[in-house]
C-alpha positions, 0 to 999 in steps of 0.5 A: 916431302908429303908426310908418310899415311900412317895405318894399323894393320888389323890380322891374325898372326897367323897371317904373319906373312902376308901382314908383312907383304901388304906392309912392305907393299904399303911402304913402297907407296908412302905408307907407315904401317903399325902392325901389333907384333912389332912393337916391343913395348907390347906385352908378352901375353894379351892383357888390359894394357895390349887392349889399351895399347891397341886403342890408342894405334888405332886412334892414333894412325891415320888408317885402319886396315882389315886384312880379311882372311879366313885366321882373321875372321875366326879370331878372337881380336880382329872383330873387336879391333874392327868394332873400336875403330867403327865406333872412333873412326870416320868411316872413310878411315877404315878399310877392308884388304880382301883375301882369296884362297882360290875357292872363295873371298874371306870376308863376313857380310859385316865388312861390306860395310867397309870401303876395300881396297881392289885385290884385283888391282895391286900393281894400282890399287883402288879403294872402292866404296861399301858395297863395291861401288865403282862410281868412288874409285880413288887411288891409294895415293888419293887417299 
């Protein structure tokens, strides 16, 4: 049996419900999701040790994961997380998981950087390149 992807799910808690779906999602596909509020080794109250904590699943799992919403965009932790994982992770390693409220896609013109996975496409998710390139669609599976 292929060994499971590992990813860190990078939210807000406010977004607890969908953080929980996309790693349910994830797992029907092969992925181990690590998602922060999880882990009861984690601190009751944010500190030095959550930052370190956080560091070390960001370079320990294979993925880093975005999840873009608007929560996630006005948090505190979020770009800070995206921000270590740039400066630790391949490029390719990092990806953006778009949102829609219905009015409009969350996301800074930062994350554009980022390859994303096709909200469009879930039932058969596509990773597409920074800028939304389709010349490199690949799979999740692929990955």
């Amino acid at each position: 049996m292929a060994r499971r992807r590992t990813a860190f799910l990078c939210h807000s808690h406010k977004d607890e419900l969908l953080a929980k779906g996309l790693a349910h999602l994830l797992w029907q596909w092969g992925w181990h999701v690590y998602i922060d509020w999880q882990d009861a080794s984690m601190p009751p109250t944010p500190d030095r040790t959550t930052a370190r904590k956080i560091q070390d699943k960001i370079l320990e799992t294979d993925f880093f994961l975005f999840l873009a919403t608007s929560n996630s965009m006005a948090s505190r932790w979020c770009p800070w997380e995206l921000g270590f994982a740039d400066g630790k992770k391949s490029l390719d390693s990092i990806l953006v998981v778009p949102t829609r409220d219905g009015t409009s896609i969350h996301g800074n013109e930062y994350l554009a950087l980022y390859r994303h996975i096709d909200h469009n496409a879930l039932d058969h998710p596509v990773v597409r390149a920074a800028g939304g390139s389709r010349l490199s669609e690949i799979g999740l599976s692929s990955l």
